[in-house]
C-alpha positions as CSV (number, residue, x, y, z in Angstrom):
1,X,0.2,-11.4,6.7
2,X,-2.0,-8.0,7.5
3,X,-5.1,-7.2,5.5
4,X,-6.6,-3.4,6.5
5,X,-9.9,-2.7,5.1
6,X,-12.1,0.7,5.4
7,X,-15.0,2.1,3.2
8,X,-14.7,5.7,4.5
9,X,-11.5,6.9,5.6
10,X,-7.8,6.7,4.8
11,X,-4.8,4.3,5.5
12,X,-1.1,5.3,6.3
13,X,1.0,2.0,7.2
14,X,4.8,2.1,7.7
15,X,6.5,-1.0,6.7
16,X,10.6,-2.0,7.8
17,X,13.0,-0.9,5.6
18,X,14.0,-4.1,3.6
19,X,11.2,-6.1,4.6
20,X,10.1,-9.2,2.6
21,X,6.2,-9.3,1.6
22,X,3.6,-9.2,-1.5
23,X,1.9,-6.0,-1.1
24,X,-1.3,-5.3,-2.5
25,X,-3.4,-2.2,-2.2
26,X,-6.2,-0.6,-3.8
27,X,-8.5,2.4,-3.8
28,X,-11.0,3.7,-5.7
29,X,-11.7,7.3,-4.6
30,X,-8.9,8.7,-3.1
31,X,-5.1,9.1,-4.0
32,X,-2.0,6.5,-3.3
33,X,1.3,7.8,-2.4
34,X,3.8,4.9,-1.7
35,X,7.6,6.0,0.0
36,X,8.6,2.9,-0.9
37,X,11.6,1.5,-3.5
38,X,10.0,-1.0,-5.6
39,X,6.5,0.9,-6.3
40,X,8.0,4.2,-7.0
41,X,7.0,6.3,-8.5
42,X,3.6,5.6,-7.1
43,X,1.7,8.9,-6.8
44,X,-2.2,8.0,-8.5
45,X,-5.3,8.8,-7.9
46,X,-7.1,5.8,-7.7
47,X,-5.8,2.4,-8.9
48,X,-3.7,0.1,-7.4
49,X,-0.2,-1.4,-6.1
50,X,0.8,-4.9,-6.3
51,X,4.4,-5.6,-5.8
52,X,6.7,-7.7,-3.7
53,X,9.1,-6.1,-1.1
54,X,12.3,-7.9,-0.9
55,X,12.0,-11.3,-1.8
56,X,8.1,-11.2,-1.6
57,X,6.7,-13.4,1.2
58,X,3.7,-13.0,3.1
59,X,0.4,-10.9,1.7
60,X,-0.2,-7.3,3.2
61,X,-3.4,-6.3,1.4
62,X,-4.7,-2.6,1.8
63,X,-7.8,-2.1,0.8
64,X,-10.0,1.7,0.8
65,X,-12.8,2.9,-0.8
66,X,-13.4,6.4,-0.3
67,X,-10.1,7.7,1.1
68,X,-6.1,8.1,0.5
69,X,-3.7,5.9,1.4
70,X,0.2,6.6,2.3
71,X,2.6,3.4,2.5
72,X,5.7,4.6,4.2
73,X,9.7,3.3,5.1
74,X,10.1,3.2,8.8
């Protein structure tokens, strides 16, 4: 699993393509924009992704406060 955590500043994580996890990630001010699949379209300010990749598996939580966050397809 991977948990990344920040109060003031921004997250971009690149993921496999057809990788198998439970992804979970949040923000409350800043936007989401997710590349990926299963959590399009995910384009929000604020809120929050929970979806499994693949056949789910183990937890990648990503977790911001005041910043965006971009999940992208390697």
């Amino acid at each position: 699993g991977l948990e990344l955590r920040t109060t003031n500043g921004g997250l971009h994580v690149e993921l496999p393509a057809n990788y198998n996890a439970r992804l979970e990630a949040s923000t409350v001010n800043g936007g989401v924009h997710s590349d990926l699949e299963s959590t399009r379209p995910a384009r929000s300010r604020g809120g929050r992704i929970a979806t499994d990749l693949g056949r789910g598996g183990q937890l990648i939580r990503l977790e911001t406060t005041n910043g965006g966050m971009h999940i992208a397809e390697r």
